[in-house]
mmCIF file of the N, C-alpha and C atoms, coordinates in Angstrom:
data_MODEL
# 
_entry.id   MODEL 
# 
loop_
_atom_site.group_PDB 
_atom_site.id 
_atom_site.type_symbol 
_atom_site.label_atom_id 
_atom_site.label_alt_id 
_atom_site.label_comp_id 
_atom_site.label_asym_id 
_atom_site.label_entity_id 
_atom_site.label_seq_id 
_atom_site.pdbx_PDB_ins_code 
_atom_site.Cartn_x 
_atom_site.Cartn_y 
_atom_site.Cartn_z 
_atom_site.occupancy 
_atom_site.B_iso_or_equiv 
_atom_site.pdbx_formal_charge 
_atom_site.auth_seq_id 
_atom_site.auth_comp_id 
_atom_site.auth_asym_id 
_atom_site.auth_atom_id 
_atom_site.pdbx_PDB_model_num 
ATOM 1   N N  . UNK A 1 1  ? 178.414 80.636 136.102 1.00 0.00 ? 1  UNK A N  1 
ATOM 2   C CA . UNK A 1 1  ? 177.651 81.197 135.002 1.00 0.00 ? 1  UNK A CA 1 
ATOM 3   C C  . UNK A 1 1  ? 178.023 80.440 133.724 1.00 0.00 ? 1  UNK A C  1 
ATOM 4   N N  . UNK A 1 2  ? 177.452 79.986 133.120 1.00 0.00 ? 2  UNK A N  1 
ATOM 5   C CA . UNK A 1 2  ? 177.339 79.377 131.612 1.00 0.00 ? 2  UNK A CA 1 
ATOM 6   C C  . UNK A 1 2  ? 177.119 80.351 130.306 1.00 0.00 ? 2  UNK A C  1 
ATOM 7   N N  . UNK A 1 3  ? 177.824 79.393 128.863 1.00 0.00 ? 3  UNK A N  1 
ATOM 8   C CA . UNK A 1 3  ? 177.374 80.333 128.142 1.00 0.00 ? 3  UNK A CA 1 
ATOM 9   C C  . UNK A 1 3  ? 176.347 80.939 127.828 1.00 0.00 ? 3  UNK A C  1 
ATOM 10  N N  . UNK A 1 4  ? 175.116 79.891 128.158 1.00 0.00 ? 4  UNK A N  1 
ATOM 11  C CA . UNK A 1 4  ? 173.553 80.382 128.094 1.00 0.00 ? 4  UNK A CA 1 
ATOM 12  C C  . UNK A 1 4  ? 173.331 81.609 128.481 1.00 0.00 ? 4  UNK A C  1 
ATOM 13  N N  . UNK A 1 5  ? 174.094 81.791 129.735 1.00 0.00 ? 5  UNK A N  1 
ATOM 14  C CA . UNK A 1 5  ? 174.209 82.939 130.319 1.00 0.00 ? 5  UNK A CA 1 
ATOM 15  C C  . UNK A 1 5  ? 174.477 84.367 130.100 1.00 0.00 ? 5  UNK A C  1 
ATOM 16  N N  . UNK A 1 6  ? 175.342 83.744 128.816 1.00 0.00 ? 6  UNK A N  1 
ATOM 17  C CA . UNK A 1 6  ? 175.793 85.099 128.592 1.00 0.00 ? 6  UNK A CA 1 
ATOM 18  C C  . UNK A 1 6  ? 175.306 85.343 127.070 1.00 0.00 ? 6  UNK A C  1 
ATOM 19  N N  . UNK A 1 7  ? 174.177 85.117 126.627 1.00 0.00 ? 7  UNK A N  1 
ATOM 20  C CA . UNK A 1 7  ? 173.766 85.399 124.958 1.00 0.00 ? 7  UNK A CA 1 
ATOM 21  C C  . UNK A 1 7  ? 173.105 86.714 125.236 1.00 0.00 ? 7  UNK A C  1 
ATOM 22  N N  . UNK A 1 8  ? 173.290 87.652 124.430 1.00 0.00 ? 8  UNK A N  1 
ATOM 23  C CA . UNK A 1 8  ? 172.879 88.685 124.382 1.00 0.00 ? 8  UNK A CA 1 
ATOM 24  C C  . UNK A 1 8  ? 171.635 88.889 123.434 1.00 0.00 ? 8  UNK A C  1 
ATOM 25  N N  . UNK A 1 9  ? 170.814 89.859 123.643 1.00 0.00 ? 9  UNK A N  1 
ATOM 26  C CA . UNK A 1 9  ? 169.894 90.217 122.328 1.00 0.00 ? 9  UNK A CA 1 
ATOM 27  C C  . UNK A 1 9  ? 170.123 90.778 121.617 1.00 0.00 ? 9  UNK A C  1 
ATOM 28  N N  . UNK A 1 10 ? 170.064 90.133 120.129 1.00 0.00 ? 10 UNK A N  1 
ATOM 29  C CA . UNK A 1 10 ? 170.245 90.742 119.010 1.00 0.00 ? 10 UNK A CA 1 
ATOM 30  C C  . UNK A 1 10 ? 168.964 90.695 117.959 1.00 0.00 ? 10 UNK A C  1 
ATOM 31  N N  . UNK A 1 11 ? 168.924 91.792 117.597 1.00 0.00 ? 11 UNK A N  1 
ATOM 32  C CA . UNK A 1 11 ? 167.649 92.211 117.256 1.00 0.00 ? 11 UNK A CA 1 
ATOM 33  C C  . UNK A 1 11 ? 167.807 91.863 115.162 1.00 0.00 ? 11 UNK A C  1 
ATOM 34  N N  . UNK A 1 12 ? 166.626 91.656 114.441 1.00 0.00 ? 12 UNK A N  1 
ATOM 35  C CA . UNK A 1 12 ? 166.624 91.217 112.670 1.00 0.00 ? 12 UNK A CA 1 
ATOM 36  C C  . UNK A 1 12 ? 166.694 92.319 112.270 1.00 0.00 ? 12 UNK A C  1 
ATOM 37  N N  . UNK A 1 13 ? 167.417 92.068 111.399 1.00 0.00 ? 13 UNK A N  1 
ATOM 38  C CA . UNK A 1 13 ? 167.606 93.693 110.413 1.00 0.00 ? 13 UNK A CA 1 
ATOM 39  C C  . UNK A 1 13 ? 166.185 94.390 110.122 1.00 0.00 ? 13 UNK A C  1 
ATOM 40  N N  . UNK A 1 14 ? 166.671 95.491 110.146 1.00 0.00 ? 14 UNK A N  1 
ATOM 41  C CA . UNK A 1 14 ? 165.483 96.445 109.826 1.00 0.00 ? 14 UNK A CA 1 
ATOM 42  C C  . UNK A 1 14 ? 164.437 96.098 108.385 1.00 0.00 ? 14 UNK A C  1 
ATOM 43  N N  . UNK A 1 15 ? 164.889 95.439 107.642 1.00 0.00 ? 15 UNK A N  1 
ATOM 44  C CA . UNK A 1 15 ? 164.799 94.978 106.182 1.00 0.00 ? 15 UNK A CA 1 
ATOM 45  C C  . UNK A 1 15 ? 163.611 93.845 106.464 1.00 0.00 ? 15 UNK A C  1 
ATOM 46  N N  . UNK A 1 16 ? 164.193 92.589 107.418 1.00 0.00 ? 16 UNK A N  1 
ATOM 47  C CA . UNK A 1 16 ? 163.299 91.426 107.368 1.00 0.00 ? 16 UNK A CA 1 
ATOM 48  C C  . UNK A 1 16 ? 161.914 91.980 108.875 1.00 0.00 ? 16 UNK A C  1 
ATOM 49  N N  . UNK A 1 17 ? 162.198 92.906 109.366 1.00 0.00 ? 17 UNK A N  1 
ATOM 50  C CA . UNK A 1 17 ? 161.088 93.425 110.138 1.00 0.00 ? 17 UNK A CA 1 
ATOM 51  C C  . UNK A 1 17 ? 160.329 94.031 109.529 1.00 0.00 ? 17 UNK A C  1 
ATOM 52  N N  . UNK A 1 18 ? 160.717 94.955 108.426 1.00 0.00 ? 18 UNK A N  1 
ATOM 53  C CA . UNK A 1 18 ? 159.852 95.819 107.492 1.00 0.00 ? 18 UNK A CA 1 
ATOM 54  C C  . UNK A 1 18 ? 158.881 94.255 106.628 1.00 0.00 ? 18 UNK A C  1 
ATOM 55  N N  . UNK A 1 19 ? 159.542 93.790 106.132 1.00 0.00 ? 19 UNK A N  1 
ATOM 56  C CA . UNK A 1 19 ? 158.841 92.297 105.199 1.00 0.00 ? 19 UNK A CA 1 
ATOM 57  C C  . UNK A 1 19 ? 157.647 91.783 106.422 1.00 0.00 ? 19 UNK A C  1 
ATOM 58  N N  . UNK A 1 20 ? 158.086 91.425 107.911 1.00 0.00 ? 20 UNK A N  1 
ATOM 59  C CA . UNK A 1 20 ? 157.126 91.044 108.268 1.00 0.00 ? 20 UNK A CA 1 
ATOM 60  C C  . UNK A 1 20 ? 155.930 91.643 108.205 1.00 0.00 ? 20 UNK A C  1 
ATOM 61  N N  . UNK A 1 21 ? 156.308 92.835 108.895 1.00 0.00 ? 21 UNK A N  1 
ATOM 62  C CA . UNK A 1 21 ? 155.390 93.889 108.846 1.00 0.00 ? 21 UNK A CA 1 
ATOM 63  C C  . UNK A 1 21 ? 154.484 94.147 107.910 1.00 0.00 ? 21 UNK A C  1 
ATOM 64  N N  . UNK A 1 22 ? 154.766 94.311 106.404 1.00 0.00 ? 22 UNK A N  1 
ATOM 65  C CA . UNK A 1 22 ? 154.172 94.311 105.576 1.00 0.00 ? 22 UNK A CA 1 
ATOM 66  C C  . UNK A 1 22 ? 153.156 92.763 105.196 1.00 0.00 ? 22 UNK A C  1 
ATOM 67  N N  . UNK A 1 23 ? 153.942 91.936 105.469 1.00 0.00 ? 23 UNK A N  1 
ATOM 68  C CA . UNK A 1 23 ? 153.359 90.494 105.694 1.00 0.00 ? 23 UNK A CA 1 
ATOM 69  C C  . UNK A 1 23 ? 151.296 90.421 106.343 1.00 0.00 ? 23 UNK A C  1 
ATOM 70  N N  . UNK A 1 24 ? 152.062 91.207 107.537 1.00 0.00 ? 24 UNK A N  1 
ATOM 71  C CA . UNK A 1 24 ? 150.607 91.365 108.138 1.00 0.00 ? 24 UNK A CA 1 
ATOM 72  C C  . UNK A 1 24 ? 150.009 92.287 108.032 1.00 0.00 ? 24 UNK A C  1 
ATOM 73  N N  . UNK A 1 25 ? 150.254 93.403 107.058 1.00 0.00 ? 25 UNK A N  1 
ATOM 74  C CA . UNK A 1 25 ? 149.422 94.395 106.380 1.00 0.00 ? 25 UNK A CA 1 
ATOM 75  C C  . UNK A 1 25 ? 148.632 93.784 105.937 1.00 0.00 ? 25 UNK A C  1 
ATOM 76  N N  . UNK A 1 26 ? 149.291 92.954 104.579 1.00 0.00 ? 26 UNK A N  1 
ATOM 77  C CA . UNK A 1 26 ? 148.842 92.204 103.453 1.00 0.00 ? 26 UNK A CA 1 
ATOM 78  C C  . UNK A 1 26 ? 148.009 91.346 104.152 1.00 0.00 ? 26 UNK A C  1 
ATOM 79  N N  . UNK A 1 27 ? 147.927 89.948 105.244 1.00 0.00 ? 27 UNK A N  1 
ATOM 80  C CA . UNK A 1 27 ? 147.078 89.707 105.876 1.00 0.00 ? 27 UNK A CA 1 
ATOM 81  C C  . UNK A 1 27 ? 145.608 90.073 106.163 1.00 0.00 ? 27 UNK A C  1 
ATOM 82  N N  . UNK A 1 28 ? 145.962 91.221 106.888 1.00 0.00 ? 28 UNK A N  1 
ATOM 83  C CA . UNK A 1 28 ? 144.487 92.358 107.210 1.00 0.00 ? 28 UNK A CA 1 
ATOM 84  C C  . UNK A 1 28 ? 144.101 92.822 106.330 1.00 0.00 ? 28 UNK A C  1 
ATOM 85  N N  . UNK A 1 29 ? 144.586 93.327 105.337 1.00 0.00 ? 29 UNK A N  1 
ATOM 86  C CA . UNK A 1 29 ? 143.812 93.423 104.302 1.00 0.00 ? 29 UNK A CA 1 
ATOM 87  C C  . UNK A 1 29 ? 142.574 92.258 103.213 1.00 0.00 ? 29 UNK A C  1 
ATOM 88  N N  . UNK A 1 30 ? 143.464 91.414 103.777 1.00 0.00 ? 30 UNK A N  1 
ATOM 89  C CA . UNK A 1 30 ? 142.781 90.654 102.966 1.00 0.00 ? 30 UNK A CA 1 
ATOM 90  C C  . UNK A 1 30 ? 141.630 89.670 103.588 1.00 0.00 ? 30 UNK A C  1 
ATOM 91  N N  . UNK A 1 31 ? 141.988 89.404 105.195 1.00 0.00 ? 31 UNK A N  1 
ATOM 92  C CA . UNK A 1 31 ? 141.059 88.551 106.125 1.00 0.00 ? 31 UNK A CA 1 
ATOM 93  C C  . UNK A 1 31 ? 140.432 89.093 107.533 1.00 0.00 ? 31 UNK A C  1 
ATOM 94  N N  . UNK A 1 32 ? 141.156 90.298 107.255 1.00 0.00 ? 32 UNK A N  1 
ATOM 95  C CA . UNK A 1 32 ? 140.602 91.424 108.371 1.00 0.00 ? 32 UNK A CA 1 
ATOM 96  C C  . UNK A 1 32 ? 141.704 91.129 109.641 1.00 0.00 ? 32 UNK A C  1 
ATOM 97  N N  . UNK A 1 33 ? 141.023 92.032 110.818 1.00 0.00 ? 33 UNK A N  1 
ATOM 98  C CA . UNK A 1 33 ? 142.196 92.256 112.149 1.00 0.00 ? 33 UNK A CA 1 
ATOM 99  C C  . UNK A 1 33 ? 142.236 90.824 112.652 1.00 0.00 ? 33 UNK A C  1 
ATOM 100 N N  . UNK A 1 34 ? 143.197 90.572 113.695 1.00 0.00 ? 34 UNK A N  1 
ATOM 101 C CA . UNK A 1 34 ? 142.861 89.251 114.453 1.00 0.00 ? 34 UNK A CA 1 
ATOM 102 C C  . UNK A 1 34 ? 143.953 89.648 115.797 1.00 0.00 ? 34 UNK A C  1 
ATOM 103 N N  . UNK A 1 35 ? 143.791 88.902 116.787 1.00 0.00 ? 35 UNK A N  1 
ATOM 104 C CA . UNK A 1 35 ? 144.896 89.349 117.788 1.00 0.00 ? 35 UNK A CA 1 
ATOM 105 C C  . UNK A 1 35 ? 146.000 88.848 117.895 1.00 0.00 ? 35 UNK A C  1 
ATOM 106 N N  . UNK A 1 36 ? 146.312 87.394 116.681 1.00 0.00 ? 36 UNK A N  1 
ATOM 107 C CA . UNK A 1 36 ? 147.901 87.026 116.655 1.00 0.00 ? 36 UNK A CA 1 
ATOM 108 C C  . UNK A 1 36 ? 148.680 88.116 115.738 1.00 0.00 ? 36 UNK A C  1 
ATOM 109 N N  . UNK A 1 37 ? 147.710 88.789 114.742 1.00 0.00 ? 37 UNK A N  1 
ATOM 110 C CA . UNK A 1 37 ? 148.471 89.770 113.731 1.00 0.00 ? 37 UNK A CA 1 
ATOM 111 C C  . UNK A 1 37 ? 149.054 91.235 114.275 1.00 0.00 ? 37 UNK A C  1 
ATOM 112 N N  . UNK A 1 38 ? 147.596 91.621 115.244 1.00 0.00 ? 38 UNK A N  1 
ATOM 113 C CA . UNK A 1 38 ? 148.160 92.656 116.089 1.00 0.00 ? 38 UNK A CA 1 
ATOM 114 C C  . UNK A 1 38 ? 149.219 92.720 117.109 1.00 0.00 ? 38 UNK A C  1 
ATOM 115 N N  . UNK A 1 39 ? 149.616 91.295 118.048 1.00 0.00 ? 39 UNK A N  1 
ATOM 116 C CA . UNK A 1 39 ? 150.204 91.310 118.364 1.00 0.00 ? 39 UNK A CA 1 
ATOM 117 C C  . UNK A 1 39 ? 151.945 91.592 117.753 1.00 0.00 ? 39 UNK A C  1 
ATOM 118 N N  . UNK A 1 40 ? 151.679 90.667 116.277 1.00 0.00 ? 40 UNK A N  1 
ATOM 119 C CA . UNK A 1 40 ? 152.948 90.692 115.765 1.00 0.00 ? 40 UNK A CA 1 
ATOM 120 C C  . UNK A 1 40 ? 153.474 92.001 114.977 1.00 0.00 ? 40 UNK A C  1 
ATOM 121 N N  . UNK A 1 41 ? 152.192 92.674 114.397 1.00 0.00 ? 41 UNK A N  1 
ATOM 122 C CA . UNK A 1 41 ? 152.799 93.824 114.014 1.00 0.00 ? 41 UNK A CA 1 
ATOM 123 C C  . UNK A 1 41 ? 152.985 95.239 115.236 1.00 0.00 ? 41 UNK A C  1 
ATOM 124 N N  . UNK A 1 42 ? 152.865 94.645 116.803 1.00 0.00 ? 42 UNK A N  1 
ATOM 125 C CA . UNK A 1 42 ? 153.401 96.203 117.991 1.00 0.00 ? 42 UNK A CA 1 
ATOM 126 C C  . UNK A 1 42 ? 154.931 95.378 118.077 1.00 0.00 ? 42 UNK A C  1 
ATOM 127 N N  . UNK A 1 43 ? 155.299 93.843 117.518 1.00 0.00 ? 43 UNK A N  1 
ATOM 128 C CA . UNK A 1 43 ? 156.555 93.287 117.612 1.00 0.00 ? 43 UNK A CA 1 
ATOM 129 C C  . UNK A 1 43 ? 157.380 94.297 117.020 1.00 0.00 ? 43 UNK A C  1 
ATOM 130 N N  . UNK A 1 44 ? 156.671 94.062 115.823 1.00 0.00 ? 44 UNK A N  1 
ATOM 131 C CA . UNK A 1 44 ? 157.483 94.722 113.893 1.00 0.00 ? 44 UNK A CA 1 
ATOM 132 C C  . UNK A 1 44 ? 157.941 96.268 114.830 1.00 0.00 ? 44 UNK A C  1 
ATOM 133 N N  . UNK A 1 45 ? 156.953 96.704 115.080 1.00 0.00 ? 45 UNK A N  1 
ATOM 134 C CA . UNK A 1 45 ? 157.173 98.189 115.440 1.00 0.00 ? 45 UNK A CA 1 
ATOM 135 C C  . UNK A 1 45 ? 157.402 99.321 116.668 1.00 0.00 ? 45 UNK A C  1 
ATOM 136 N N  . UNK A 1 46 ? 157.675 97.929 117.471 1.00 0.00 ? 46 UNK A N  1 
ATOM 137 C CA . UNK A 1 46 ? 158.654 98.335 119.170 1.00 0.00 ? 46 UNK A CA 1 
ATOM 138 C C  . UNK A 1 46 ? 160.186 97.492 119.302 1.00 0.00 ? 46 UNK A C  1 
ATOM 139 N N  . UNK A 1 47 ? 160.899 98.117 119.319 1.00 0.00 ? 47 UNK A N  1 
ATOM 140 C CA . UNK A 1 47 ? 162.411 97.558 119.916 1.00 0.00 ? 47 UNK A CA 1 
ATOM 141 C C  . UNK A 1 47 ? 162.295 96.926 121.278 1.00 0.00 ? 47 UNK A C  1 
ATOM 142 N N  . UNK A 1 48 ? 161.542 97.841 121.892 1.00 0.00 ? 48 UNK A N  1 
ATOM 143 C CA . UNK A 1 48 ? 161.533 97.060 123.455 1.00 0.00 ? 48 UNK A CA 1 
ATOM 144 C C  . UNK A 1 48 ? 160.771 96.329 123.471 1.00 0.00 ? 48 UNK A C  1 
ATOM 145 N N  . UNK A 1 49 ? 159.268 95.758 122.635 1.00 0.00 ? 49 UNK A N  1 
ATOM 146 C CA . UNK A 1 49 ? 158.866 94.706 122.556 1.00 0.00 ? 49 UNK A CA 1 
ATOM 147 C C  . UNK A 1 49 ? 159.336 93.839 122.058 1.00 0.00 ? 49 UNK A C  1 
ATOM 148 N N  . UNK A 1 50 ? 160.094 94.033 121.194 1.00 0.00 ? 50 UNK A N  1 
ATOM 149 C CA . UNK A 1 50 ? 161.145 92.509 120.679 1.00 0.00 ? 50 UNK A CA 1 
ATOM 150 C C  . UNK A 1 50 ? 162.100 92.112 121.992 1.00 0.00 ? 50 UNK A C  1 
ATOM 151 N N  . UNK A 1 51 ? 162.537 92.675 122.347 1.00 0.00 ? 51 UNK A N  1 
ATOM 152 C CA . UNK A 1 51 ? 163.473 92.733 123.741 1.00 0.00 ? 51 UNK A CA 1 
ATOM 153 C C  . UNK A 1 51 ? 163.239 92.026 124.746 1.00 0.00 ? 51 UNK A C  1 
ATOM 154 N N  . UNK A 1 52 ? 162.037 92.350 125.230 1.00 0.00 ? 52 UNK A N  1 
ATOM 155 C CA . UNK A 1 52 ? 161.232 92.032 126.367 1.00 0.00 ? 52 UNK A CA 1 
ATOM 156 C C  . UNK A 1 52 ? 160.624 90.538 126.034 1.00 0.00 ? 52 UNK A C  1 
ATOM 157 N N  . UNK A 1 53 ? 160.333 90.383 124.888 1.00 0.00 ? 53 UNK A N  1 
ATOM 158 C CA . UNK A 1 53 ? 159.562 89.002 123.974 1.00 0.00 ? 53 UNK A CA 1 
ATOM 159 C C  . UNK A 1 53 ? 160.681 87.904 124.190 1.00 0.00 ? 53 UNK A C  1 
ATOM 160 N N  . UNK A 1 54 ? 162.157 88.525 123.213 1.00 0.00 ? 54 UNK A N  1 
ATOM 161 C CA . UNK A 1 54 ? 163.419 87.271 123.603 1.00 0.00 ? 54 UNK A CA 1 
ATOM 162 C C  . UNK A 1 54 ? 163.791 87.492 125.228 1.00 0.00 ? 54 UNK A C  1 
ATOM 163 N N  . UNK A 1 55 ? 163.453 87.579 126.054 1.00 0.00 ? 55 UNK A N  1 
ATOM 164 C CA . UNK A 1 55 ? 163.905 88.051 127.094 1.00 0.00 ? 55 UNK A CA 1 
ATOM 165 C C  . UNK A 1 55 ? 163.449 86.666 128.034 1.00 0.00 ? 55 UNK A C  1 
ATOM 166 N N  . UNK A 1 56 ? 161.719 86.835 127.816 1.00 0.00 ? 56 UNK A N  1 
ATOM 167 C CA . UNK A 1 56 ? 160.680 86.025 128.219 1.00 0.00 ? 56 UNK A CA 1 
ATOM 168 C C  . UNK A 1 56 ? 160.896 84.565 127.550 1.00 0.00 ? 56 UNK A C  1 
ATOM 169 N N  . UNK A 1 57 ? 161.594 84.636 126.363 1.00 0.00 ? 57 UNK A N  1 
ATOM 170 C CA . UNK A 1 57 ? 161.589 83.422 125.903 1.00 0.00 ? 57 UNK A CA 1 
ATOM 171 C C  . UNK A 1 57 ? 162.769 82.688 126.562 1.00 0.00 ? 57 UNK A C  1 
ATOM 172 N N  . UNK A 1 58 ? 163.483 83.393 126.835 1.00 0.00 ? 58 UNK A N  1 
ATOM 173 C CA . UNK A 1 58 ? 165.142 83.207 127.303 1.00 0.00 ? 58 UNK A CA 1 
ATOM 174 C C  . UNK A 1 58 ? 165.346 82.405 128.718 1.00 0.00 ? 58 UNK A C  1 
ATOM 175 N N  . UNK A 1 59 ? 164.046 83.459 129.800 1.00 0.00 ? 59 UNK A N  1 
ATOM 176 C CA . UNK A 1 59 ? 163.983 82.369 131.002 1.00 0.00 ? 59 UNK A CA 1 
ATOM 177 C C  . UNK A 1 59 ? 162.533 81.507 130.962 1.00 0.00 ? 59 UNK A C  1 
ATOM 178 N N  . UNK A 1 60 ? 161.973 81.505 130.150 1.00 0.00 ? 60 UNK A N  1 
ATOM 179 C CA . UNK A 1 60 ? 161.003 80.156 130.143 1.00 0.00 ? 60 UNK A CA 1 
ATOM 180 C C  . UNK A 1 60 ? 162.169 78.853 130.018 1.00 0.00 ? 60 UNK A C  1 
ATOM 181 N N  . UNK A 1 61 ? 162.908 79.242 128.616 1.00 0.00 ? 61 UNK A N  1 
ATOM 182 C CA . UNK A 1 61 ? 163.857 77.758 128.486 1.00 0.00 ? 61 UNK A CA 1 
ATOM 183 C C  . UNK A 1 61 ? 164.608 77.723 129.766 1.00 0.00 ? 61 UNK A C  1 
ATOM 184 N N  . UNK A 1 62 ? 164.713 78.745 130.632 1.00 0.00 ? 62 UNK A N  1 
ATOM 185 C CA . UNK A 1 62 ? 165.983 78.810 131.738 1.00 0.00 ? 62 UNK A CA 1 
ATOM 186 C C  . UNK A 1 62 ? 165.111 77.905 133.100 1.00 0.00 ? 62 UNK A C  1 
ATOM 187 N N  . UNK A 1 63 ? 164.107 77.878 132.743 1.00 0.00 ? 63 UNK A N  1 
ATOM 188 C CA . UNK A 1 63 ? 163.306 77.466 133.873 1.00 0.00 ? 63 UNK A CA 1 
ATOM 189 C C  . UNK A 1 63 ? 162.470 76.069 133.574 1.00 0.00 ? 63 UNK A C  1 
ATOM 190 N N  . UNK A 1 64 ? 162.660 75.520 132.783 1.00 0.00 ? 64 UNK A N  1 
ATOM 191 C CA . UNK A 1 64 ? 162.539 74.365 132.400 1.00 0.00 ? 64 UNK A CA 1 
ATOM 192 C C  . UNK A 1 64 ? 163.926 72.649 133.476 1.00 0.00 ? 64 UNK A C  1 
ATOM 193 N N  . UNK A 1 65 ? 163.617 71.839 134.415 1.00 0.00 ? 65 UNK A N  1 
ATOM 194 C CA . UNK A 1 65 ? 164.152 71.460 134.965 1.00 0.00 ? 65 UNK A CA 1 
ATOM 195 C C  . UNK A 1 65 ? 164.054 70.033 134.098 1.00 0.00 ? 65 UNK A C  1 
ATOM 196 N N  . UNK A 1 66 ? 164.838 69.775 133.146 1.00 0.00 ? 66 UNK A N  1 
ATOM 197 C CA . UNK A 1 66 ? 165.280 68.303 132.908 1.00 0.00 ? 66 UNK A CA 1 
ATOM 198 C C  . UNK A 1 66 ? 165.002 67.183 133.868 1.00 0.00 ? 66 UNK A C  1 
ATOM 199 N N  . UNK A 1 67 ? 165.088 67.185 134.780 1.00 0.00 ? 67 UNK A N  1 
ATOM 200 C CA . UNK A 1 67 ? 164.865 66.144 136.022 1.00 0.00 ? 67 UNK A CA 1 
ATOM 201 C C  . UNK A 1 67 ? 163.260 65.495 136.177 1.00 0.00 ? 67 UNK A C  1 
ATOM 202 N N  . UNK A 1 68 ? 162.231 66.780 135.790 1.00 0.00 ? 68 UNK A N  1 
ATOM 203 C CA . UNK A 1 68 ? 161.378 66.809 135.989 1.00 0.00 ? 68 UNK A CA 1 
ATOM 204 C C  . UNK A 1 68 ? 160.301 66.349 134.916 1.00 0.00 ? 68 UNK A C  1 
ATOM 205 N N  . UNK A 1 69 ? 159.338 65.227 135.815 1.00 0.00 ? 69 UNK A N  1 
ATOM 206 C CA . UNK A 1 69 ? 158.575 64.886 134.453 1.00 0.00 ? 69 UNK A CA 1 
ATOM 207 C C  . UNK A 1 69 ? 157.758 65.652 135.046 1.00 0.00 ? 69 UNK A C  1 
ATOM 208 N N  . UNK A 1 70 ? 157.053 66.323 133.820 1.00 0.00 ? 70 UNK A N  1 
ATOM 209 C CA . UNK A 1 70 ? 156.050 67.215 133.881 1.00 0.00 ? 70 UNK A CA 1 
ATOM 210 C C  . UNK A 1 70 ? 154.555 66.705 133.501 1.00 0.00 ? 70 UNK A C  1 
ATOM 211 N N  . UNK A 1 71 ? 154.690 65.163 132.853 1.00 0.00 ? 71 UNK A N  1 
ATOM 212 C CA . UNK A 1 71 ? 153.066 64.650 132.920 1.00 0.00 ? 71 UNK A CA 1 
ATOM 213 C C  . UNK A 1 71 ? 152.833 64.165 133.794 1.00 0.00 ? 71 UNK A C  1 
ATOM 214 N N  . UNK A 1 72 ? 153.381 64.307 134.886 1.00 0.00 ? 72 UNK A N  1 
ATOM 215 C CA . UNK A 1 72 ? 153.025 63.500 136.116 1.00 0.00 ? 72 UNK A CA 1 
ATOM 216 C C  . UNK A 1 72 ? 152.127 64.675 136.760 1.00 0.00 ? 72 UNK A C  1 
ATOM 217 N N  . UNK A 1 73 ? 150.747 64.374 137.378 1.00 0.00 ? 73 UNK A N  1 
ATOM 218 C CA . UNK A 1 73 ? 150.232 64.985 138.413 1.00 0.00 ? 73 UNK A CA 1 
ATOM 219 C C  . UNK A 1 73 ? 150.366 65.454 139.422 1.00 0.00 ? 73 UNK A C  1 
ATOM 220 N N  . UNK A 1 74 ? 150.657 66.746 139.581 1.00 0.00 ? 74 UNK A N  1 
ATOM 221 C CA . UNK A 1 74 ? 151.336 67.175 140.324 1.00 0.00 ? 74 UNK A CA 1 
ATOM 222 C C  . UNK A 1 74 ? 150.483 67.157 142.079 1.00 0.00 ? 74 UNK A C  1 
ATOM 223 N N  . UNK A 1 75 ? 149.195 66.670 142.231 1.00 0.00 ? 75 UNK A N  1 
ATOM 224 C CA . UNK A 1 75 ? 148.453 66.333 143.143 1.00 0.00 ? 75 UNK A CA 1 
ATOM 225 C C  . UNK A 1 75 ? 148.825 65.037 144.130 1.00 0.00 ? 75 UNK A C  1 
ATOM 226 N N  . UNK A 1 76 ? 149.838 64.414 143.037 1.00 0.00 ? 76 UNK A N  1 
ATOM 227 C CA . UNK A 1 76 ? 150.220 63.269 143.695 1.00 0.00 ? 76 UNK A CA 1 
ATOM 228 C C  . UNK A 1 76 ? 151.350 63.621 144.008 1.00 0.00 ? 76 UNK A C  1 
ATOM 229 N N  . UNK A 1 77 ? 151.900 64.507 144.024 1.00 0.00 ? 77 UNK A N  1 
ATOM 230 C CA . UNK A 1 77 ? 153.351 65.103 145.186 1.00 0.00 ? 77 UNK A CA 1 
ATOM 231 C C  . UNK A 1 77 ? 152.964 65.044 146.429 1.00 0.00 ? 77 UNK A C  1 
ATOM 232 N N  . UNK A 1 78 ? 151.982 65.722 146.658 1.00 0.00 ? 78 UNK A N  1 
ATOM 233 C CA . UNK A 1 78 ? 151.056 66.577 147.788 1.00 0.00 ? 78 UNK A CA 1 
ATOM 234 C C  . UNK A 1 78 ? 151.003 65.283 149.266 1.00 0.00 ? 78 UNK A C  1 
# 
């Protein structure tokens, strides 16, 4: 097991979540709804969606194989 392994989630102060939040109030108000804003303000205002979000981000990088070129066509493995 590596240190990667062992980073825990730690969640932004309540302070700079409130700022975002308000961020994309101010947004919608001014250019209307959209679905990157909605998404970010159920972020602002679920713990377990922040959680679940670094979580997902955590094994995408974990699953990324250095070895591997990835512009190569993968049809030509086959």
């Amino acid at each position: 097991m590596t240190e990667r392994d062992n980073i825990q989630f730690k969640d932004y102060s309540a302070s700079q979540i409130q700022d975002k939040l308000q961020q994309c109030l101010d947004y919608e108000a001014k250019y209307g709804e959209i679905p990157q804003v909605t998404a970010v303000k159920k972020w602002c205002k679920s713990y377990e969606y922040r959680k679940r979000e670094w979580e997902w981000r955590q094994n995408v990088a974990k699953s990324i194989n250095f070895n591997t070129d990835y512009t190569k066509p993968y049809y030509n493995e086959l």
